[in-house]
ZARO-427180 format. One record per residue (C-alpha): x, y, z; residue in one letter; residue number from 1. Coordinates in nm, 3 decimals. Example, Ala and Ser with C-alpha at 12.3 -4.5 7.8 and 13.67 -1.06 7.14 Angstrom:
residues 2
      xx      yy      zz vexti kolba
   1.230  -0.450   0.780     A     1
   1.367  -0.106   0.714     S     2
***
This chain:
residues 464
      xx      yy      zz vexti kolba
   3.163   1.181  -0.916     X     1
   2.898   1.057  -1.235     X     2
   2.652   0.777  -1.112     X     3
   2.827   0.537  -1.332     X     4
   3.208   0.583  -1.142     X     5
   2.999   0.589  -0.824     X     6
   2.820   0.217  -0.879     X     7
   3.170   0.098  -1.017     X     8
   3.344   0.241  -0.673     X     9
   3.099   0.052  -0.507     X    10
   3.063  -0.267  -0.694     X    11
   3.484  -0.277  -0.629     X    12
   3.435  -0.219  -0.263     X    13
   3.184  -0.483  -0.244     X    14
   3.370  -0.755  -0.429     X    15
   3.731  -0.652  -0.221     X    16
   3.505  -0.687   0.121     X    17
   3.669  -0.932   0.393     X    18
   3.473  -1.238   0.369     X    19
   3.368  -1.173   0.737     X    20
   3.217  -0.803   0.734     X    21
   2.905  -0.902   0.561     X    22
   2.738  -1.114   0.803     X    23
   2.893  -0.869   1.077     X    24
   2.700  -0.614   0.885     X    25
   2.419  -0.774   0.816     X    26
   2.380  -0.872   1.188     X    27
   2.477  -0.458   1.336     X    28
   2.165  -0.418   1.109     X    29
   1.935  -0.681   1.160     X    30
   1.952  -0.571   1.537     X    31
   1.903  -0.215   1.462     X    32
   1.594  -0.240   1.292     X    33
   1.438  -0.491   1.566     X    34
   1.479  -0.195   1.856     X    35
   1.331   0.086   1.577     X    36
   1.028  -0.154   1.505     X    37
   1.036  -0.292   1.944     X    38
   0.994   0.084   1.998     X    39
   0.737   0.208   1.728     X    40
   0.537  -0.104   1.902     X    41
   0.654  -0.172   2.239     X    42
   0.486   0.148   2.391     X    43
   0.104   0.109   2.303     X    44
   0.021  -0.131   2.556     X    45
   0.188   0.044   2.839     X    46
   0.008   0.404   2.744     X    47
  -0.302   0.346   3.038     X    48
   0.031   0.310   3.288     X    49
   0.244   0.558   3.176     X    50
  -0.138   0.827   3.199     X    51
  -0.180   0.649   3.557     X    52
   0.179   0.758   3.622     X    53
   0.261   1.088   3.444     X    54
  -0.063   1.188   3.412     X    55
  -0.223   1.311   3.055     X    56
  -0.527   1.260   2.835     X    57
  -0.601   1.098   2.510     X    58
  -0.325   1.395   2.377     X    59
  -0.083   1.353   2.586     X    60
  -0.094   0.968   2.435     X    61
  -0.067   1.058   2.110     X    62
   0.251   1.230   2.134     X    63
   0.379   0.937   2.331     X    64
   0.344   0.772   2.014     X    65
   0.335   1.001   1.724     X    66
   0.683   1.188   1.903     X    67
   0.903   0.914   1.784     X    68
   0.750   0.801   1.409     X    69
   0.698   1.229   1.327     X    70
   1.091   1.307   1.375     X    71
   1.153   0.904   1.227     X    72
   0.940   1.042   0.902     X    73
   1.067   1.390   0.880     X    74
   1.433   1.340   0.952     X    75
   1.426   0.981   0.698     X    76
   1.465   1.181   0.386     X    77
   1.772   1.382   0.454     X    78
   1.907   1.115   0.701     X    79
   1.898   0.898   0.336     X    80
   2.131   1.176   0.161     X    81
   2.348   1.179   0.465     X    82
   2.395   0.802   0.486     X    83
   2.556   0.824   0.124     X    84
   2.723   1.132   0.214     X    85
   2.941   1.021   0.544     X    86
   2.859   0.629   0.454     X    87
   2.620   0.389   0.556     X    88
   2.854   0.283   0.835     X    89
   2.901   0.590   1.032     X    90
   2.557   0.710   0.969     X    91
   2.402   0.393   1.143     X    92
   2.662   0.373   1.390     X    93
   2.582   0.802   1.497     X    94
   2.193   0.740   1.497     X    95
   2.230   0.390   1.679     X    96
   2.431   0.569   1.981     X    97
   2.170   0.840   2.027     X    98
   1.828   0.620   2.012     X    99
   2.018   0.417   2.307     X   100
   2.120   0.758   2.457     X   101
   1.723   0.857   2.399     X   102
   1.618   0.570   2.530     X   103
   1.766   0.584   2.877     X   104
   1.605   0.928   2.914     X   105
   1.267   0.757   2.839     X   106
   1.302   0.524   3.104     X   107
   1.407   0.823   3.349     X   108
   1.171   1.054   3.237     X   109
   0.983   1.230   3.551     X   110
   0.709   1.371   3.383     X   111
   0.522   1.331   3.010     X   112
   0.659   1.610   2.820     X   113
   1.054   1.523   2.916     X   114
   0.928   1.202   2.803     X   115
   0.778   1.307   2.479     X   116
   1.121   1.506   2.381     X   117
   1.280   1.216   2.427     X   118
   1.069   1.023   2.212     X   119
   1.110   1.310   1.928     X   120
   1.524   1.229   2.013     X   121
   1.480   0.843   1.920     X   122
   1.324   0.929   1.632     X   123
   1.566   1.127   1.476     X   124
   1.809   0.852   1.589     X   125
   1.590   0.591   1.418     X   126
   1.559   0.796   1.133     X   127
   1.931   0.777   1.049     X   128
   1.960   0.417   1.102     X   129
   1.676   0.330   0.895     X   130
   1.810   0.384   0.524     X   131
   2.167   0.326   0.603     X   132
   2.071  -0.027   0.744     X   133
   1.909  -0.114   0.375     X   134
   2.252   0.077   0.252     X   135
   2.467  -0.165   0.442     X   136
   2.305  -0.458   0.345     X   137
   2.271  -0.345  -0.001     X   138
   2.668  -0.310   0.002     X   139
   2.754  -0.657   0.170     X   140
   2.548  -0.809  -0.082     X   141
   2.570  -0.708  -0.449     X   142
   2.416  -1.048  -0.612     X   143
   2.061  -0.978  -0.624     X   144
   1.927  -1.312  -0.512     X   145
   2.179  -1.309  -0.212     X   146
   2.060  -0.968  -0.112     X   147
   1.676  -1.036  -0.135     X   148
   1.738  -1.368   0.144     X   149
   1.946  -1.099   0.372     X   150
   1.687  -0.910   0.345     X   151
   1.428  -1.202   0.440     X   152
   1.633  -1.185   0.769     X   153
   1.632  -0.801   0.804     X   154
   1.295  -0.803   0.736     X   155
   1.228  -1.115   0.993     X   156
   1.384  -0.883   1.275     X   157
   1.102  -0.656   1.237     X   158
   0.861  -0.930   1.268     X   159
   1.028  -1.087   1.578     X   160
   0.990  -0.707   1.726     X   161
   0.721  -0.667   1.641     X   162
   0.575  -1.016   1.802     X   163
   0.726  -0.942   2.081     X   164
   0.674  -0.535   2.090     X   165
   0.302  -0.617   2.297     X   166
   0.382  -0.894   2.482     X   167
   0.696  -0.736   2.620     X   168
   0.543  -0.387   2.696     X   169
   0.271  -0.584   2.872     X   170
   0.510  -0.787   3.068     X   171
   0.719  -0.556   3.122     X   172
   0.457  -0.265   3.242     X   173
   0.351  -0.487   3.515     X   174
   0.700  -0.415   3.717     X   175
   0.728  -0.088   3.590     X   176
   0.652   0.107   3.188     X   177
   1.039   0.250   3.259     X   178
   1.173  -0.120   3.182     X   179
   1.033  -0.105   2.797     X   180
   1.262   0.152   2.721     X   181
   1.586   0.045   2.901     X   182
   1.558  -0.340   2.696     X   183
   1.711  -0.044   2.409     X   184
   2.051  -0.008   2.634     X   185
   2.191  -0.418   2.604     X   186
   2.066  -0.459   2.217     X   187
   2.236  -0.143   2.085     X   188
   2.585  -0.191   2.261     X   189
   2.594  -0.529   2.110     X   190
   2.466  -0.339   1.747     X   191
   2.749  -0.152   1.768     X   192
   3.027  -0.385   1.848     X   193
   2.907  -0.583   1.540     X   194
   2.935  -0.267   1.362     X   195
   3.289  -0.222   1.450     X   196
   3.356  -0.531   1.242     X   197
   3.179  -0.417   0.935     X   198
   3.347  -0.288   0.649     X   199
   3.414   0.099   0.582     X   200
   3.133   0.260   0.388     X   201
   3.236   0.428   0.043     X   202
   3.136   0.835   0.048     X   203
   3.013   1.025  -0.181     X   204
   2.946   1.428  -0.249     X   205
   2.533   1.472  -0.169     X   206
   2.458   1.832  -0.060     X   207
   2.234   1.851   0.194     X   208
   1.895   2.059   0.161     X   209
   1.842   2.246   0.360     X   210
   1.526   2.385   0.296     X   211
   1.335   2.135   0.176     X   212
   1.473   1.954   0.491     X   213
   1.321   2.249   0.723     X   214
   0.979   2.286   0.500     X   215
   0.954   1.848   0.544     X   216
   0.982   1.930   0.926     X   217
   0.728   2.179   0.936     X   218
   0.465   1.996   0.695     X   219
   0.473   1.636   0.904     X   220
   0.460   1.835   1.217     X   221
   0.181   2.095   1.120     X   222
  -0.040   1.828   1.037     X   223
   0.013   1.571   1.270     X   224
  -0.014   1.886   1.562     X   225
  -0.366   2.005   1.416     X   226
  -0.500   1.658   1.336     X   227
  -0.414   1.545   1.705     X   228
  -0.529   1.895   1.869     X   229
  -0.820   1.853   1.658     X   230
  -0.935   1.607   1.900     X   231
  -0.987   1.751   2.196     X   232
  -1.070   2.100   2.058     X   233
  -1.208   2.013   1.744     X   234
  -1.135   2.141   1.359     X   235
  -1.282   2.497   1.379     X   236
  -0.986   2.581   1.655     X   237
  -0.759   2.853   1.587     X   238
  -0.467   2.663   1.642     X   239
  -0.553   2.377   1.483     X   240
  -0.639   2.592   1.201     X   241
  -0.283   2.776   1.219     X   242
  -0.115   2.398   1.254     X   243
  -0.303   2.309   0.929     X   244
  -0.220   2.633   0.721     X   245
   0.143   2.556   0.798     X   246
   0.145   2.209   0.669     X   247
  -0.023   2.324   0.371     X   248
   0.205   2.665   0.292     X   249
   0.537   2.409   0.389     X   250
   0.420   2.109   0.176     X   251
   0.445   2.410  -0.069     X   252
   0.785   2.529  -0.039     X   253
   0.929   2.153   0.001     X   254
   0.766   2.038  -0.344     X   255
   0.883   2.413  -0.530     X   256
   1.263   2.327  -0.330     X   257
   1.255   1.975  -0.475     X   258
   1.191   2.088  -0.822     X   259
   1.363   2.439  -0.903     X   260
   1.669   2.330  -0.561     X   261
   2.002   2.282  -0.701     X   262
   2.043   1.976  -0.473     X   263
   1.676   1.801  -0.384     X   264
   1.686   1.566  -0.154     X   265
   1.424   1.362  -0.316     X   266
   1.509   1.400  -0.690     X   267
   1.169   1.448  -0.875     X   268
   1.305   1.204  -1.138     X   269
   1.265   0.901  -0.826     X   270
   0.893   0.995  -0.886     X   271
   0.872   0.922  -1.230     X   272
   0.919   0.532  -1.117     X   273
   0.550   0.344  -1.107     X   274
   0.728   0.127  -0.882     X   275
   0.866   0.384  -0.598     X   276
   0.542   0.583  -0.595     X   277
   0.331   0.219  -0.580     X   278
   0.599   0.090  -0.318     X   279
   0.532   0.433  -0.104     X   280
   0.170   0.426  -0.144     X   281
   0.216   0.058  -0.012     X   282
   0.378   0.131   0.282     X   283
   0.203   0.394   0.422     X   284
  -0.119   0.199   0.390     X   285
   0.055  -0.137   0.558     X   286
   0.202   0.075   0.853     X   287
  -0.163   0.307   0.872     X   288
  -0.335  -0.019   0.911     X   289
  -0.075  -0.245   1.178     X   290
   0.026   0.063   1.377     X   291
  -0.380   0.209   1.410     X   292
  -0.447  -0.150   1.448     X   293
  -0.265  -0.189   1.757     X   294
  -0.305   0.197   1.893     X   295
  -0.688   0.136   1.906     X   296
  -0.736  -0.200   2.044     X   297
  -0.422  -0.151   2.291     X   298
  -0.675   0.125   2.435     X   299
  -1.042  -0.088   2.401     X   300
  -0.899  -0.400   2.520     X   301
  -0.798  -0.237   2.885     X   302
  -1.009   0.051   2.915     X   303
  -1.342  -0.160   2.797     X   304
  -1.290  -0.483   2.818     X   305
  -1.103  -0.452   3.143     X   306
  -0.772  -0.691   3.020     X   307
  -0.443  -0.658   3.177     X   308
  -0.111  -0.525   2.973     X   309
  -0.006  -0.860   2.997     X   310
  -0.350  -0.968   2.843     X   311
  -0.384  -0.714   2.586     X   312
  -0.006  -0.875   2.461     X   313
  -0.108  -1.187   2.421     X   314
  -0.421  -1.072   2.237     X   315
  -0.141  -0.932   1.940     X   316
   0.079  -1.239   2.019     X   317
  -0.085  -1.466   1.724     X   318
  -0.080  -1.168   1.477     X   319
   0.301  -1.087   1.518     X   320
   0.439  -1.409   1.609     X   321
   0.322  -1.616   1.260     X   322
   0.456  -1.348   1.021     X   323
   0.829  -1.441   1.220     X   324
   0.843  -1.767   1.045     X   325
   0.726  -1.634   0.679     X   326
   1.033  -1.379   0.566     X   327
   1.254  -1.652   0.433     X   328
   0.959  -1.893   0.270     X   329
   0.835  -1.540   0.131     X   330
   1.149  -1.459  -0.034     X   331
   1.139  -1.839  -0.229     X   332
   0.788  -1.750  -0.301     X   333
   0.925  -1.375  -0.490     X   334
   1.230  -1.607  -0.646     X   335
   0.970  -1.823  -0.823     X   336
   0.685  -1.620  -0.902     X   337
   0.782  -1.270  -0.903     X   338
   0.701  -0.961  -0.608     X   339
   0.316  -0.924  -0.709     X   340
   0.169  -1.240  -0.604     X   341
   0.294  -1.211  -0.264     X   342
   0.256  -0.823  -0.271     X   343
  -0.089  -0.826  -0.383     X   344
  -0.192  -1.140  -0.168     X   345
  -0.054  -0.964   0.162     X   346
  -0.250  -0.654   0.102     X   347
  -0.551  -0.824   0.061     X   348
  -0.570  -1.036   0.343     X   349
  -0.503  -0.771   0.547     X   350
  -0.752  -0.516   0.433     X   351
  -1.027  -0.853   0.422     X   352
  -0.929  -0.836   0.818     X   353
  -0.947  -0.499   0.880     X   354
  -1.310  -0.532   0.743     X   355
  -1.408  -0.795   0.925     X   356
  -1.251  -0.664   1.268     X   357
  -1.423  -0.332   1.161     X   358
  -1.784  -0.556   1.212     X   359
  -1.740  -0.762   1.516     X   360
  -1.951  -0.722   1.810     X   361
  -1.858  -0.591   2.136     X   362
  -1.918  -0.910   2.291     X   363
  -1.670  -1.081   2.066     X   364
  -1.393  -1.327   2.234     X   365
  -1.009  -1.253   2.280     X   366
  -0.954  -1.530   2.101     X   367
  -1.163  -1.434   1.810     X   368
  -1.006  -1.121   1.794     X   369
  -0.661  -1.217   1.815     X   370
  -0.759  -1.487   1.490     X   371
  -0.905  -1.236   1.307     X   372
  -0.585  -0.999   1.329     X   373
  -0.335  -1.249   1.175     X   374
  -0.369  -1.100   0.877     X   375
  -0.283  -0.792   0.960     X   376
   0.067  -0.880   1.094     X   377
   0.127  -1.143   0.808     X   378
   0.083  -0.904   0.550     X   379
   0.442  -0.730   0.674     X   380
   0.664  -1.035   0.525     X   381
   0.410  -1.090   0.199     X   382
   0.360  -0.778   0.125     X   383
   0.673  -0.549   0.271     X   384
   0.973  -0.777   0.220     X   385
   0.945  -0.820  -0.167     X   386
   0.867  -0.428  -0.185     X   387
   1.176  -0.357  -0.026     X   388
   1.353  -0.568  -0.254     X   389
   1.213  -0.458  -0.570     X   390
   1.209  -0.076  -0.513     X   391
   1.596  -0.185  -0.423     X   392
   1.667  -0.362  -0.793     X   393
   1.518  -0.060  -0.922     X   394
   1.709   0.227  -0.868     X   395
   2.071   0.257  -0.894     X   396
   2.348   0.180  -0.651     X   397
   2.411   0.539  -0.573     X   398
   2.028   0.637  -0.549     X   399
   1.958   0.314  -0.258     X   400
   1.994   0.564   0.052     X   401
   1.774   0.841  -0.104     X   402
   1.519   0.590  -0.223     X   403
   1.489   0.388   0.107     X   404
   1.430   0.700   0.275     X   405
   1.135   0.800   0.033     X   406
   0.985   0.470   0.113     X   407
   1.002   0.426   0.522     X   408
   0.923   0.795   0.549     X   409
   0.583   0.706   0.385     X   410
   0.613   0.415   0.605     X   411
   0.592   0.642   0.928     X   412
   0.386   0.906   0.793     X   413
   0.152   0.621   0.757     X   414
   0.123   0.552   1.113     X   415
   0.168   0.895   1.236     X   416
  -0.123   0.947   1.099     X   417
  -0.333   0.662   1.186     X   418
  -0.255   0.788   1.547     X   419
  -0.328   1.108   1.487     X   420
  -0.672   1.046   1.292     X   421
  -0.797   0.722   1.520     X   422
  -0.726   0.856   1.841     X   423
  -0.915   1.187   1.711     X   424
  -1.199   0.964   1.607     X   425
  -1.179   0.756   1.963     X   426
  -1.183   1.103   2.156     X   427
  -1.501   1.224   1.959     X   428
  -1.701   0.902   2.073     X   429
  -1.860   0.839   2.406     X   430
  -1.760   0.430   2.344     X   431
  -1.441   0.355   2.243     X   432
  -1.614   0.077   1.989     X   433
  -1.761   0.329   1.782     X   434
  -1.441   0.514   1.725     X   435
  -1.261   0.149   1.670     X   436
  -1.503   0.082   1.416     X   437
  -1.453   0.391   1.206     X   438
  -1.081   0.385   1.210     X   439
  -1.072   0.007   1.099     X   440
  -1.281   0.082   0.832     X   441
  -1.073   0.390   0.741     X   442
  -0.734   0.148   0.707     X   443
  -0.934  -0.107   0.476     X   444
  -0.988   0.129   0.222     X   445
  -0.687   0.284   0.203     X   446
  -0.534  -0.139   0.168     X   447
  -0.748  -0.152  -0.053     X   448
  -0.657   0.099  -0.263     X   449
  -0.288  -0.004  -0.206     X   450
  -0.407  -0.326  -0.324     X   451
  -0.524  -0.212  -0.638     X   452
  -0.238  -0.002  -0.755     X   453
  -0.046  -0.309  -0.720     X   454
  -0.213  -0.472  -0.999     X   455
   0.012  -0.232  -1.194     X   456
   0.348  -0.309  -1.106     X   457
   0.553  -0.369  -1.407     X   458
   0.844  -0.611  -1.196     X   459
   1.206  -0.636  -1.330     X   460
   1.251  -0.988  -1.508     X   461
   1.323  -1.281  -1.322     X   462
   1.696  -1.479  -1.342     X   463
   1.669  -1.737  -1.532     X   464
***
């Protein structure tokens, strides 16, 4: 089918949609993405409990972690292809049943690496759910200015996860760590009976590839392996080395399969858009700084300052909780002034914080520290909700699952990587502060430079 029969297919099953199945829809996945963002958040605090229970170093952490957003970032770019393929419907339904089936063997996990494969399981669960959630919305709501408030709301389900990701693995930890995975189990029946209601998906013929799929596996994984391993046996290791030589040689055979492949998964031609490679570069900075934000001072705050998991919550309470209330005022702030004000204003804030966090002294307050880290959170609504919504309006209909793939994988490799590279640098210092302050600095530049290439967005004209 050409693009152009393909947009008209689903322009007609859009406009023929019972009034009903768009805010059913809309709500399947507006709770979908809270338990992906709950769970890329929920589990920092809790790591000093679940190495007091299961046992593990600074490693074994990482995984805990970097398990879940590796297979989210590898898996997001076919799991795009295959949410046009089978529909948006089915795909999110399949990957919504097995992060809940995932997440019940996280909670009964008896030992760390059962609970790391798990975590790799609710990854590639979350990884299918990811782009067909944009996909459904995208399809409930063709007017443009209706699409960018639903997804204000999608995008304020992150933030309400993601306010209450450390508070509720704090509170939670102190009855047991098993509970933060099992809150998954209620959220995602209801997701699905929602879904139910939803209108049928339309589906179209995208090959799956295979290879680049494979070679996208190996690359993520080969460098997040050797850049974790690299902390606790260093860079000059053999197998770090190996790990490293593997991401390099794959990285190799996905970009010669996406350009000489009969059926790329990421066309080459979605690179040739200033605003998807900007909006990628964008998100991987945003999650690099939030998620190695959070990873660090999750550790510091217990293991040097002595706080409680409950404590250490509150501490990213302030940060999470404000950006909440900001989706909707931020999408009547796009309406009348375009994406890059609030873009450009979110980025900046947030890497003026992760400088100044970067220089605070050890003897610094809670309270000082949670004020300081408002930016940080805020700059998800300002910055990542008119993104979303631009890199949306500009690609077509039938290129929305590919292209929201594209952009939350370099969400996740984004954090993957912070993980990786901070808890490498905390692990190389004898005080954790030292290691805090090297990795905050690290995520300021790289806002920064996010920043910057903002200042070159060319955005679509506004209604009139």
């Amino acid at each position: 089918m050409s693009a152009p029969r393909a947009a008209s297919r689903l322009t007609a099953v859009e406009a023929d949609e019972p009034r009903g199945s768009a805010s059913a829809a809309l709500a399947a996945a507006v709770l979908g993405f809270f338990v992906i963002t709950l769970d890329a958040l929920v589990v920092n605090v809790a790591l000093p409990d679940i190495r007091d229970d299961l046992g593990g170093g600074m490693t074994g952490l990482q995984w805990v972690i970097d398990g879940y957003t590796l297979m989210f970032a590898a898996l997001l770019l076919s799991a795009g292809s295959l949410s046009d393929r089978i529909g948006a419907r089915c795909a999110f339904g399949t990957g919504l049943a097995v992060f809940v089936a995932a997440s019940a063997a996280c909670g009964l996990a008896p030992n760390l690496p059962v609970l790391v494969a798990a975590r790799l399981v609710q990854g590639a669960g979350a990884a299918m759910m990811m782009p067909s959630s944009l996909t459904l919305i995208r399809e409930a709501y063709p007017d443009p200015v209706k699409r960018g408030r639903a997804i204000a709301w999608w995008t304020i389900s992150g933030s309400v996860a993601a306010a209450a990701g450390p508070v509720a693995g704090g509170a939670l930890s102190l009855a047991s760590w098993r509970m933060i995975f099992f809150i998954n189990l209620p959220v995602g029946v209801v997701a699905l009976f929602l879904l139910a209601r939803a209108a049928r998906s339309p589906h179209r013929e995208v090959p799956l590839d295979r290879t680049g799929q494979i070679a996208a596996v190996l690359a993520m994984g080969g460098l997040t392996f050797g850049v974790i391993e690299a902390g606790a046996d260093a860079f000059g290791a053999p197998k770090v080395l190996i790990a490293l030589a593997v991401a390099v040689l794959a990285l190799v055979v996905f970009v010669a399969a996406q350009a000489r492949g009969k059926h790329p998964m990421v066309p080459p031609d979605l690179f040739r858009s200033r605003t998807m490679l900007i909006a990628s570069g964008s998100g991987f900075a945003f999650m690099a700084g939030l998620t190695g934000t959070v990873f660090v001072y999750s550790l510091y705050l217990q293991q040097e300052r002595g706080l409680s998991s409950l404590a250490t919550g509150l501490v990213f309470l302030p940060m999470t909780a404000l950006s909440a209330f900001l989706g909707v005022p931020t999408a009547r702030l796009t309406e009348r002034f375009g994406p890059r004000v609030p873009i450009v204003g979110g980025m900046f804030l947030m890497g003026v914080s992760l400088t100044v966090l970067a220089t605070l002294p050890a003897s610094a307050p809670a309270w000082l520290l949670a004020t300081v880290m408002i930016p940080v959170g805020i700059c998800g609504p300002l910055a990542m909700q008119p993104t979303t919504a631009l890199l949306l309006d500009s690609v077509p209909a039938h290129r929305s699952g590919v292209a929201s793939g594209v952009f939350n994988t370099s969400r996740q490799i984004g954090g993957a990587l912070a993980v990786a590279v901070f808890g490498t640098l905390l692990t190389h210092h004898t005080q954790l502060l030292h290691g805090l302050r090297e990795s905050l600095t690290i995520a300021a530049v790289v806002v920064f430079c996010a920043t910057a290439a903002n200042l070159l967005l060319e955005p679509p004209p506004q209604p009139k």
